[in-house]
C-alpha positions as CSV (number, residue, x, y, z in Angstrom):
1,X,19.3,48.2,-40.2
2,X,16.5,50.2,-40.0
3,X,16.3,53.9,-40.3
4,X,15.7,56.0,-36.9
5,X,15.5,60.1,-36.8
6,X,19.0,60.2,-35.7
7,X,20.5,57.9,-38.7
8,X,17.9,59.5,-40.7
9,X,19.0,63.2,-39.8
10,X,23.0,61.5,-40.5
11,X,22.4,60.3,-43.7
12,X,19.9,63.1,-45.2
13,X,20.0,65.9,-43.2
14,X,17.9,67.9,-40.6
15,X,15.4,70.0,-43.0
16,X,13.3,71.1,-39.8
17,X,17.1,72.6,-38.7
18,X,17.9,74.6,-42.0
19,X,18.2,77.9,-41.4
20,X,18.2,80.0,-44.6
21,X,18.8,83.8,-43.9
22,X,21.8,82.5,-42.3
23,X,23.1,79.7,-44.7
24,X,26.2,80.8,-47.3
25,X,25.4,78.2,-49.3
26,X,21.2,78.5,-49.8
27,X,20.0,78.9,-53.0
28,X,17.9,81.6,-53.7
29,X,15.4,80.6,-56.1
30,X,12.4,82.6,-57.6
31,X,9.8,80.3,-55.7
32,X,11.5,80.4,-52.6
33,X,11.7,84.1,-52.5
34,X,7.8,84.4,-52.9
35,X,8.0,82.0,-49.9
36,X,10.3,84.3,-48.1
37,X,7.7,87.4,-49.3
38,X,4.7,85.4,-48.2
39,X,5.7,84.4,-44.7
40,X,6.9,88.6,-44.1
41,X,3.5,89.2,-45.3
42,X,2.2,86.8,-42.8
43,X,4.5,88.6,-39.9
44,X,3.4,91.9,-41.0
45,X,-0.1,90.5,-41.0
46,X,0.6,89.1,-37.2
47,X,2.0,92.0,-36.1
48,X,-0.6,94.4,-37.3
49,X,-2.7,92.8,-34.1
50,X,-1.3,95.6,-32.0
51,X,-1.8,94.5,-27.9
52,X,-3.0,91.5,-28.6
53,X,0.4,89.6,-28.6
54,X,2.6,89.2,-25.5
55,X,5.7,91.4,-25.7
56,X,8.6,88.7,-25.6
57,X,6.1,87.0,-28.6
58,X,5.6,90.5,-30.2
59,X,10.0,91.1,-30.3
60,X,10.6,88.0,-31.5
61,X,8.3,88.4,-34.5
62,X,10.0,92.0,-35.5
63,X,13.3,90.1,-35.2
64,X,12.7,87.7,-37.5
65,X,10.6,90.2,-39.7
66,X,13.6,92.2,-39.8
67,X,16.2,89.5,-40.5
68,X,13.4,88.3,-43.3
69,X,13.2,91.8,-45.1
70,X,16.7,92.6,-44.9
71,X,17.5,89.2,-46.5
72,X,15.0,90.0,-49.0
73,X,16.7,93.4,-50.2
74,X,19.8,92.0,-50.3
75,X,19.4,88.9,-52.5
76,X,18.2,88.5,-55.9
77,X,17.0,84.8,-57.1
78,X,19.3,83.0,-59.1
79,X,18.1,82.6,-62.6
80,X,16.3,79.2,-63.3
């Protein structure tokens, strides 16, 4: 039987679906935290373009800057 996305997403999960800031069970590595600190940069970066976003566009990026930095004060990476 070959593999199609929905046996594929069965048998070895949806990746595109994880959801880190709100996953008890995410591991919070060293390298994974730069990510984390790299894409906030990125937002901060985005939103630093003033009127140039649309305003539903422009909330939705300080929500998820917010729920980025606040998960970044409040978790250290586990030790490798």
């Amino acid at each position: 039987m070959a593999a199609t996305p929905v046996t594929s997403r069965l048998v070895y999960g949806a990746l595109g679906d994880c959801r880190s800031l709100a996953c008890r069970n995410s591991a919070l590595t060293s390298g994974n935290r730069d990510a984390h600190a790299r894409h906030l940069a990125e937002l901060d970066q985005t939103l630093a373009q003033g009127d140039r976003l649309a305003p539903y566009i422009r909330h939705r990026l300080q929500q998820q800057r917010q729920e980025f930095a606040e998960f970044l004060t409040g978790h250290t990476p586990e030790p490798t």
